[in-house]
SEGU-253906 format. One line per 3 residues: number of its first residue (from 1); their letters; for each residue x, y, z of N, C-alpha, C. Coordinates in Angstrom, 3 decimals, padded with zeros to 6 digits. Layout:
NUM) a) X:Y:Z:X:Y:Z:X:Y:Z | ...
//
This chain:
1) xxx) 000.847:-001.177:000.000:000.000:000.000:000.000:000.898:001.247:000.000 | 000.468:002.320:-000.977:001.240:003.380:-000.707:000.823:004.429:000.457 | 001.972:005.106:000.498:002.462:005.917:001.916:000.967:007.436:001.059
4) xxx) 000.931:007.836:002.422:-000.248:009.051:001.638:000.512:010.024:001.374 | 000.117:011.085:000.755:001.131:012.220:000.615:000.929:013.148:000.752 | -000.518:013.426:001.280:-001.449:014.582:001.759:-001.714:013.871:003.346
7) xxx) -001.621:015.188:004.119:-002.471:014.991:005.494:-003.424:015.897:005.532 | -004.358:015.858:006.602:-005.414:017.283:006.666:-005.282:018.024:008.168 | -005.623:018.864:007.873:-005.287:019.612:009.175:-005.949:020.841:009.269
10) xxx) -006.377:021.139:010.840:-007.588:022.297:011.128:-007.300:023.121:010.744 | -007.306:024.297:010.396:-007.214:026.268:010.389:-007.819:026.376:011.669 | -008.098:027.062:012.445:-008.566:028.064:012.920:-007.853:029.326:013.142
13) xxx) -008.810:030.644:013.865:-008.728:031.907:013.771:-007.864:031.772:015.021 | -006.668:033.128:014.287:-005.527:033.024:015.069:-005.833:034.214:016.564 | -006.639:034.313:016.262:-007.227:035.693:016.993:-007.965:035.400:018.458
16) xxx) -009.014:034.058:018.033:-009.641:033.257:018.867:-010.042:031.959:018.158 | -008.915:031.208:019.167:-008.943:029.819:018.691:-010.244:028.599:019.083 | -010.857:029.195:020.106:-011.930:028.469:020.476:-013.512:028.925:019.212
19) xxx) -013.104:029.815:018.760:-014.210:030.221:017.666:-014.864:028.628:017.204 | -016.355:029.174:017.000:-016.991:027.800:016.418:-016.698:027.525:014.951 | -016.050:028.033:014.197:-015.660:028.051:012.710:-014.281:027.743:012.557
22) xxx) -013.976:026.467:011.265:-012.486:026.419:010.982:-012.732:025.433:009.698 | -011.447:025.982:008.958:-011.431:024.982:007.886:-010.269:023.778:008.258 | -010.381:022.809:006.946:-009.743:022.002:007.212:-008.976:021.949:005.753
25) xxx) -007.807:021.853:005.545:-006.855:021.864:004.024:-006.340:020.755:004.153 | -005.370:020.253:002.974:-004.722:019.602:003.063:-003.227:019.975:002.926 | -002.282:019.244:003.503:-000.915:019.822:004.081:000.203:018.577:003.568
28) xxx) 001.320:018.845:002.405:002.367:017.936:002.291:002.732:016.591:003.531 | 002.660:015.469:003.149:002.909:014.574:004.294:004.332:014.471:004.827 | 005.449:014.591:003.728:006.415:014.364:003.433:007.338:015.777:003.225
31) xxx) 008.762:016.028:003.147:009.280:017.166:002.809:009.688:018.207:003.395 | 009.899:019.339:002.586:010.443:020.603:003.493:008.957:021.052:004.405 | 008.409:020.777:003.127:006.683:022.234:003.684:006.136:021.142:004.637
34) xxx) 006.154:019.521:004.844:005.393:019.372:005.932:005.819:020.038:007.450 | 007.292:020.466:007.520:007.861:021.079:008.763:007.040:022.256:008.772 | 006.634:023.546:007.644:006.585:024.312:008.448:004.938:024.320:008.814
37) xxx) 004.595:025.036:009.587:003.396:025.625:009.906:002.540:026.383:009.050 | 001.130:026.262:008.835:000.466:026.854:007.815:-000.253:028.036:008.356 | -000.111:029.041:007.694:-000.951:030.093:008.074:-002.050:030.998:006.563
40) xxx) -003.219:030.974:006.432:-003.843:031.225:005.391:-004.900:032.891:005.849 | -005.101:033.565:005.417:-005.954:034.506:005.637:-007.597:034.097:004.956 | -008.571:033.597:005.314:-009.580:033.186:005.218:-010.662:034.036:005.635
43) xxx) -011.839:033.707:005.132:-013.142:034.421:005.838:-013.585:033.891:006.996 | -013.937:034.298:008.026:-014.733:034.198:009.332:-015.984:034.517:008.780 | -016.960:033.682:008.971:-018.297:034.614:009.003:-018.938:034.364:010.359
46) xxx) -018.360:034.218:011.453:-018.779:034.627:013.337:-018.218:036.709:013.465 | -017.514:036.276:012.442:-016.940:037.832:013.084:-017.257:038.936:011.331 | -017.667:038.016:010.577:-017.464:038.588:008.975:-016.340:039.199:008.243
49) xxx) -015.224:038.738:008.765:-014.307:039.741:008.187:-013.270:038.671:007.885 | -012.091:039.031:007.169:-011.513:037.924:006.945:-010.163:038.095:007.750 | -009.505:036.782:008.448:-008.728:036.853:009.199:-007.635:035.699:008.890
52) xxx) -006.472:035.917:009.878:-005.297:034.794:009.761:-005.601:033.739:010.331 | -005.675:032.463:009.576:-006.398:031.087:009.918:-004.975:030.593:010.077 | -004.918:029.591:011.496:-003.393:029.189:011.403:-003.536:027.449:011.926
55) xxx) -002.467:026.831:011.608:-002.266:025.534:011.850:-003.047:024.910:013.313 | -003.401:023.775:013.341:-003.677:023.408:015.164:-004.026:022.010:014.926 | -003.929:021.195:015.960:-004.233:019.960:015.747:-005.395:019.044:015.434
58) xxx) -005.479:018.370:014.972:-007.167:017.564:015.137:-007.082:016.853:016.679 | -008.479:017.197:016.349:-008.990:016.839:017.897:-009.188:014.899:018.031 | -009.121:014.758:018.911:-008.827:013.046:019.517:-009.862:012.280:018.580
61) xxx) -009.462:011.305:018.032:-010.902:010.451:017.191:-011.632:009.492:018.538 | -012.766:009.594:018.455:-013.838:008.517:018.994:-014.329:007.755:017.866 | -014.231:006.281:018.642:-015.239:005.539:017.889:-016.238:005.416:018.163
//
């Protein structure tokens, strides 16, 4: 089976991280760019304006 080469990973607002809104992208698995940290400027629509969406972890899986 091959190795994946995409991971996914949250955005949220760098401003307030508990906000109920965040995207999710996909992020190099492998390489220089999986080291660094992602930061994207995105729309909020809790606050309507568009802000710096930054890297954070996924939250614990339940089965």
């Amino acid at each position: 089976m091959a190795k994946k080469s995409f991971v996914k990973v949250r955005m949220v607002p760098e401003a307030k991280p508990d906000s109920p809104f965040f995207y999710y992208l996909k992020k190099p698995a492998g390489g220089e760019k999986a080291k660094v940290k992602l930061s994207a400027k995105k729309y909020n629509p809790a606050t309507r304006k568009h802000e710096k969406f930054v890297e954070k972890k996924l939250p614990p899986h339940s089965k």
